[in-house]
N, C-alpha and C positions, 0 to 999 in steps of 0.2 A: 688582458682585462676580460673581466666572464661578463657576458652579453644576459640581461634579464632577459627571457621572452613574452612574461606573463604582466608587464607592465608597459606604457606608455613611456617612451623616453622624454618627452615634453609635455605638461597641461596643457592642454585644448578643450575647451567643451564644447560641444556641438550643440548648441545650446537649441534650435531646431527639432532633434534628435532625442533630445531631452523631454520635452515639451510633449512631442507624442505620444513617447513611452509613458512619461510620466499621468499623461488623461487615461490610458489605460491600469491603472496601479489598483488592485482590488484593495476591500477594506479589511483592517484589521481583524475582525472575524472570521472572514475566510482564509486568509494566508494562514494563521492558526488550525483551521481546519485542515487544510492540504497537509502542512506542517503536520498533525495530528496521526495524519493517514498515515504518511513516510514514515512514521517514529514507529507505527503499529507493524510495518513492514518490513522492518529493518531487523528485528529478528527471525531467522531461516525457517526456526518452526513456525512460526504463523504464513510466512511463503509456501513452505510446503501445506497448508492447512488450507489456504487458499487454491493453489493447483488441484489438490486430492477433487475437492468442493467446484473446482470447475469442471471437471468429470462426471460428476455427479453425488447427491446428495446422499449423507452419511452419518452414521450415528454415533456419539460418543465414542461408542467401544470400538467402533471401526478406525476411528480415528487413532486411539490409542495407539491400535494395532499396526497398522500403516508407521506412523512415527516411533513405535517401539518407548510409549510413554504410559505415564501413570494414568488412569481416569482423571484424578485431581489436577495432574498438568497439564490436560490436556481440557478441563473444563477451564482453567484458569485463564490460558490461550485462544478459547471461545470465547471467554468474555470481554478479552480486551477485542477480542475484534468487530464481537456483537458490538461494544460500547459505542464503538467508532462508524457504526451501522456498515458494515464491511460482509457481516455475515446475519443471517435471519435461521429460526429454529421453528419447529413445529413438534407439539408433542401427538401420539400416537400411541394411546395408553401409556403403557410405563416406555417408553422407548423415545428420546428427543433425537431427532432428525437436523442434520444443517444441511444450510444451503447458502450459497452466496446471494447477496439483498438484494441486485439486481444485473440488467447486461454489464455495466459500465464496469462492472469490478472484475470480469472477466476480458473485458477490453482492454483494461488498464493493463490486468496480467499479462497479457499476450504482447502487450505493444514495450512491457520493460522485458519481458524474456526476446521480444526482437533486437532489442536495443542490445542485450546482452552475446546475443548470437551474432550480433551484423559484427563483420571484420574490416 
């Protein structure tokens, strides 16, 4: 007989347990948001877009450069990140400049490349 692992053999609710959890449950706009962020993250090149960006701040072309992409794909990848306020721009005459929007998205990065590295 194959043994599940990933389920409870019996209902029980901890109904306690429930009760707690459940006063902490964020609202619908933000679980969206989180949601939003993940989804933005979930493709490698905007990973890598972010890593470059926590190094330090870089321009279009440089970015290209770096990910070995078009200007257009790699503006296109700026702005799903911009959208999601993940990334912030500064223009500089003709030259636009990224940079990550603030510490936490550098925090975030480091504590999923922990998660990733820890064995």
């Amino acid at each position: 007989m194959k043994m599940e692992f990933d389920k409870c053999d019996v209902v029980c609710i901890n109904h306690d347990a429930v009760d707690r959890v459940r006063k902490q449950t964020l609202d619908e706009e933000v679980t969206r948001s989180i949601a939003d962020i993940f989804k933005a993250l979930g493709d490698p090149n905007r990973v890598k877009i972010i890593r470059y960006l926590s190094q330090e701040e870089l321009c279009v072309c440089d970015l290209a450069q770096l990910l070995g992409m078009s200007l257009s794909a790699v503006s296109h990848q700026l702005r799903a990140l911009r959208s999601r306020r993940l990334v912030k721009f500064r223009r500089q005459g003709k030259i636009v400049y990224y940079s990550l929007d603030d510490a936490h998205i550098v925090e975030m990065f480091n504590q999923c490349l922990d998660h990733v590295r820890h064995d």
